[in-house]
C-alpha positions in Angstrom: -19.6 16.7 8.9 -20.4 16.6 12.7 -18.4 12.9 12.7 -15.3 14.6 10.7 -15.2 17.9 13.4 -15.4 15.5 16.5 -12.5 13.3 15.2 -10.3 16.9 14.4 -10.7 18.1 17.7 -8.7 14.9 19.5 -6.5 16.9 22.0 -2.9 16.0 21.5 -1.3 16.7 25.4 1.9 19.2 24.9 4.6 18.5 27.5 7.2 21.5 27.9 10.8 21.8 28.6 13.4 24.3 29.2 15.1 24.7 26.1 18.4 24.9 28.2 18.4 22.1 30.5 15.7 19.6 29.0 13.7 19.7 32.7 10.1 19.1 32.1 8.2 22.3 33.2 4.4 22.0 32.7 1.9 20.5 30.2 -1.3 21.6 28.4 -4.4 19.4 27.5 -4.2 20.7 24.1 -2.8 22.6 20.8 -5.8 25.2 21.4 -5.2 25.2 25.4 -1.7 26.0 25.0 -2.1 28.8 22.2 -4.9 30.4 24.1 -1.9 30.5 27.5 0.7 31.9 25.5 -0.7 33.9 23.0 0.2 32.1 19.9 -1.6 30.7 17.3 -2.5 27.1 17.0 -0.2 26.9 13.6 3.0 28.4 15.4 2.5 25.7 17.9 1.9 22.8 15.5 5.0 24.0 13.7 7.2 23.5 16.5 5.7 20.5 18.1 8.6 17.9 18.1 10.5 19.5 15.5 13.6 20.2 18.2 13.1 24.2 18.1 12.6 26.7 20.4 8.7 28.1 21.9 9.9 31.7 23.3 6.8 33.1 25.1 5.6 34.5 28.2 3.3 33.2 30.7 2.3 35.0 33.9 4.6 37.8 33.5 8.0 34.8 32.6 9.7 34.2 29.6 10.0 30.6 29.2 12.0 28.8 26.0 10.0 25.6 25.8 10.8 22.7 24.0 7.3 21.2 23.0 6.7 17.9 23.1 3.7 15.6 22.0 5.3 12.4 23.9 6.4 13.0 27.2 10.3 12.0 27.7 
């Protein structure tokens, strides 16, 4: 069980861009990194990861509409 929980937890890098212009804004070591920054569950995040659709959500007090990523462009 311990093998199966260590090989789940591999952290897939998320690499953000604006939604509008396609300019890479920031990145986050993981699913779980990112959702604990924005607020968001780790589902919501996975949902949207490469699937071409906007992230709304606010980080230190900015609204940013990410495109996320798991390969960076």
């Amino acid at each position: 069980e311990k093998l199966n929980h260590s090989l789940a937890a591999k952290s897939i890098k998320i690499y953000c861009y604006d939604w509008d212009t396609n300019n890479y804004l920031m990145e986050f070591l993981s699913i779980r990194e990112m959702s604990r920054k924005i607020g968001r569950s780790t589902v919501y995040i996975k949902t949207k990861l490469d699937k071409n659709v906007p992230v709304i959500c606010i980080i230190n007090n900015i609204e940013y509409k990410f495109n996320i990523k798991s390969i960076k462009l």
